[in-house]
C-alpha positions in Angstrom: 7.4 0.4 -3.3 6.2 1.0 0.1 3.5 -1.0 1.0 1.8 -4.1 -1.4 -1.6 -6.2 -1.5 -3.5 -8.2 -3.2 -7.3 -6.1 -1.9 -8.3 -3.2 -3.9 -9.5 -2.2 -0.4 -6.1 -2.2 1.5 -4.6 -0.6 -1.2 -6.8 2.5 -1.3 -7.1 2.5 2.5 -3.5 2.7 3.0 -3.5 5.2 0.1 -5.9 7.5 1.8 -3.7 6.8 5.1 -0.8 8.3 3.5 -2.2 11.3 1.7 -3.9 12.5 4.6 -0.6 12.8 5.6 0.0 15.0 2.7 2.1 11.7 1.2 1.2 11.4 -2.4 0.9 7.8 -3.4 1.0 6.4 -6.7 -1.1 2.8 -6.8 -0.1 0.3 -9.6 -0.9 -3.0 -10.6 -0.1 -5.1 -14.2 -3.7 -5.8 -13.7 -7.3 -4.2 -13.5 -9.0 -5.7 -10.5 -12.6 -4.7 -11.7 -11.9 -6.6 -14.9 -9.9 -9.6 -13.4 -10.7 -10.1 -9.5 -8.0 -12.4 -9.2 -4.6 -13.0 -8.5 -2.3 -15.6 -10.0 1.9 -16.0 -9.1 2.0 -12.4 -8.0 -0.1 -11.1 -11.1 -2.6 -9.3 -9.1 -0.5 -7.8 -6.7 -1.2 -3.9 -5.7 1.8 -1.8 -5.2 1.9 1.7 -3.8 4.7 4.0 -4.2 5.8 7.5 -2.9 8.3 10.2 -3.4 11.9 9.2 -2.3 12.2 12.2 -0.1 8.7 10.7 1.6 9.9 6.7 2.0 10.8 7.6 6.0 7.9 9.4 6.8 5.3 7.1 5.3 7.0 4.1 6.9 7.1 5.2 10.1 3.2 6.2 9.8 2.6 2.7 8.6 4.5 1.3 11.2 2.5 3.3 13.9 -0.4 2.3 12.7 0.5 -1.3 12.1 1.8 -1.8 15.7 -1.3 0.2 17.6 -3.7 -2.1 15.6 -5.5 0.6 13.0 -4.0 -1.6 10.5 -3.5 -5.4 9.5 0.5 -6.4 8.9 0.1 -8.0 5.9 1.6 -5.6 2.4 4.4 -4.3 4.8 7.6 -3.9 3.1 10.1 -5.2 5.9 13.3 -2.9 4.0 
């Protein structure tokens, strides 16, 4: 896991970060957010993964972009 939320929004906006990066992202949650818009010890939470051989890369273009402001710090893995 590289990056977790609890917004739908976040999630796909740090998805569409990555993979215009050319970092394929795989989203998961043990919920459907349409369904159930909530979140409850953790159920809700939205976790985004990427290739092994990608972890670096992706955080550091998180990072970047966390520390010049285009994105919030929250979801941050601190690994």
């Amino acid at each position: 896991m590289i990056f977790h939320s609890w917004d739908d929004n976040e999630a796909e906006l740090v998805r569409g970060l990555l993979e215009s990066y050319g970092i394929p992202c795989q989203v998961s949650s043990q919920i459907t957010h349409t369904l159930y818009p909530l979140t409850v010890d953790g159920l809700g939470e939205i976790r985004l993964s990427v290739p092994t051989e990608a972890v670096e890369e992706a955080r550091q273009i998180l990072e970047e972009h966390r520390t010049t402001g285009t994105l919030g710090g929250f979801g941050f893995e601190a690994e």
